[in-house]
Structures are given as C-alpha cells and as structure tokens.
Legacy VTK file of the C-alpha trace (Angstrom):
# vtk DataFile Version 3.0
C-alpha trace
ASCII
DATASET POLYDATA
POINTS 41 float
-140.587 -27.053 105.854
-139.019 -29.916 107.746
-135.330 -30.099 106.729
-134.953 -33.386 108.610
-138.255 -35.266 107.130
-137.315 -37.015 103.519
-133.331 -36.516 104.291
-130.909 -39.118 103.756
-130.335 -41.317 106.963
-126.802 -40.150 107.290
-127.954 -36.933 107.155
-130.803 -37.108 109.859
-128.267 -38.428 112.183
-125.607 -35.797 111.938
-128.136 -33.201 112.114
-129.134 -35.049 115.300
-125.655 -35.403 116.955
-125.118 -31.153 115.767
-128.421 -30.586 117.784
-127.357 -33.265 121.114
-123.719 -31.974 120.582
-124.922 -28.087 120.706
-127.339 -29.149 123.773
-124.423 -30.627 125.929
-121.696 -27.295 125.309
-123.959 -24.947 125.747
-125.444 -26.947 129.523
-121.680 -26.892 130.070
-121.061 -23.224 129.573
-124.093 -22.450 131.734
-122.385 -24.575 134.528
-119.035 -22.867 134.207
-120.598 -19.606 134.403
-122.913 -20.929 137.588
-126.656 -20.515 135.541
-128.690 -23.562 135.384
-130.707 -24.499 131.911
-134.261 -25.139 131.626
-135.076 -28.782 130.460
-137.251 -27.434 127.376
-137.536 -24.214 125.635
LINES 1 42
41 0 1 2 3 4 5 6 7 8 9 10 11 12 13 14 15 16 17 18 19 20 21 22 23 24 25 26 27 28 29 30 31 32 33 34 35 36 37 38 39 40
C-alpha cells in the first residue's frame, strides 16, 4: 500500500520534506566522513 496516495495534502508534503530532509543529513554525514552517495538506490 501507498501511504502517500489518498493522504491529506499537508500530509503528503511533510512526508516529502521528512524524505528531502533525511536525503540532505545523511549526503552530509557521508561528506564529513569522506564517502560519496550514489544518486539513486
């Protein structure tokens, strides 16, 4: 099941910032520690 498909719109769009939020940290970490991310997994 698709927990973003028939959500409220609020809800859609904090799920997406989590996800984009979660993205950005963990491409930081990698950069602190000196590993580079692949674009898609």
């Amino acid at each position: 099941a698709c927990r973003i498909k028939g959500e409220d719109e609020a809800v859609i769009d904090a799920r997406l910032k989590l996800a984009s939020a979660t993205r950005q940290v963990l491409a930081n970490g990698l950069k602190v520690i000196g590993c580079s991310a692949p674009e898609k997994m």
